[in-house]
C-alpha positions as CSV (number, residue, x, y, z in Angstrom):
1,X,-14.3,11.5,-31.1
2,X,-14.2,15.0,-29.8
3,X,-11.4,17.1,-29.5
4,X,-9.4,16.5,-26.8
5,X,-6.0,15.9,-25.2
6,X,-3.9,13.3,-27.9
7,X,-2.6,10.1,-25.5
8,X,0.7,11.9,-25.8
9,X,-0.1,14.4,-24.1
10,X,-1.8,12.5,-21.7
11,X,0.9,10.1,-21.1
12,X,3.1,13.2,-21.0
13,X,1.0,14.9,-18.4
14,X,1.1,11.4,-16.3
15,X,4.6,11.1,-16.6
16,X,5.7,14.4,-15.2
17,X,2.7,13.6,-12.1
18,X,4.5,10.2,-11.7
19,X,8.1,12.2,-11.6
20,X,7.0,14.9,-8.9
21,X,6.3,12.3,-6.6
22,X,8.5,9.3,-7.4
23,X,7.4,6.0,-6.6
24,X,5.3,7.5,-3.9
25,X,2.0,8.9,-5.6
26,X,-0.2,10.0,-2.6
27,X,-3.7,7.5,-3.2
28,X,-5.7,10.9,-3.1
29,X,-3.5,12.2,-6.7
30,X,-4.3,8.5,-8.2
31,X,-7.6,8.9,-6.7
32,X,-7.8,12.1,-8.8
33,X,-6.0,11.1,-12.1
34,X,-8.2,8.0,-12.0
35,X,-11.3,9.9,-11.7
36,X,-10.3,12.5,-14.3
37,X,-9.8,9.6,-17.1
38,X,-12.7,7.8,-16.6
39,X,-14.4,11.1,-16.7
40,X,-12.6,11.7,-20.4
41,X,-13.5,8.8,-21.8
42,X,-17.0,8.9,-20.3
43,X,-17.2,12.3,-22.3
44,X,-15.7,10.6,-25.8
45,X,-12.3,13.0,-25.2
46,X,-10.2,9.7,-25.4
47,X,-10.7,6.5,-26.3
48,X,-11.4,3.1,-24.3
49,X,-8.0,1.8,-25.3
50,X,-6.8,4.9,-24.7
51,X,-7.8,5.1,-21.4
52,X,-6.7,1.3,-20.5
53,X,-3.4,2.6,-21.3
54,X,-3.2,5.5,-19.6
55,X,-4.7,4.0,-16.3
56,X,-1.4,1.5,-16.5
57,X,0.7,4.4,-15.8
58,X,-0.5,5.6,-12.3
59,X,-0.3,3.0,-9.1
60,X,-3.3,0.9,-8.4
61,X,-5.4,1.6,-5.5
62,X,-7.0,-0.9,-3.6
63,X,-11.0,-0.8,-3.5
64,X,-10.9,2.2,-5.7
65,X,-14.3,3.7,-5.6
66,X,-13.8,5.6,-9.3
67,X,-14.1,2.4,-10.5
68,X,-17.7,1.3,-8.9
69,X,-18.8,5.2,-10.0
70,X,-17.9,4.6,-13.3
71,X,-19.5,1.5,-13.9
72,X,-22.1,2.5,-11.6
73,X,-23.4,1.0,-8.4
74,X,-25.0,-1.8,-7.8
């Protein structure tokens, strides 16, 4: 693994994103967050459990397309 952010500090960074908005995270900031995980375990910076957790933390989106991107399209 690489250096990167610890999953404190990731769950840290989350919380305090979570906090600003409340129980109302715009889709575009989970759009963002989701995109920015996947992108840090893509690049070995966190883990695959680690980033299982972490994606918990924000609200789903329905038809998320980070996830199709990720995984890549059919």
């Amino acid at each position: 693994m690489s250096t990167g952010p610890t999953l404190e500090e990731m769950k840290a960074r989350l919380r305090k994103e979570i906090d600003r908005f409340g129980a109302a995270m715009p889709e575009r900031v989970g759009l963002v967050w989701d995109g920015y995980l996947a992108a840090l375990v893509e690049w070995g910076l966190i883990t695959v459990n680690e980033h299982a957790e972490l994606s918990e933390m924000p609200p789903d989106i329905h038809d998320n397309p980070v996830i199709s991107i990720f995984l890549g399209r059919a």
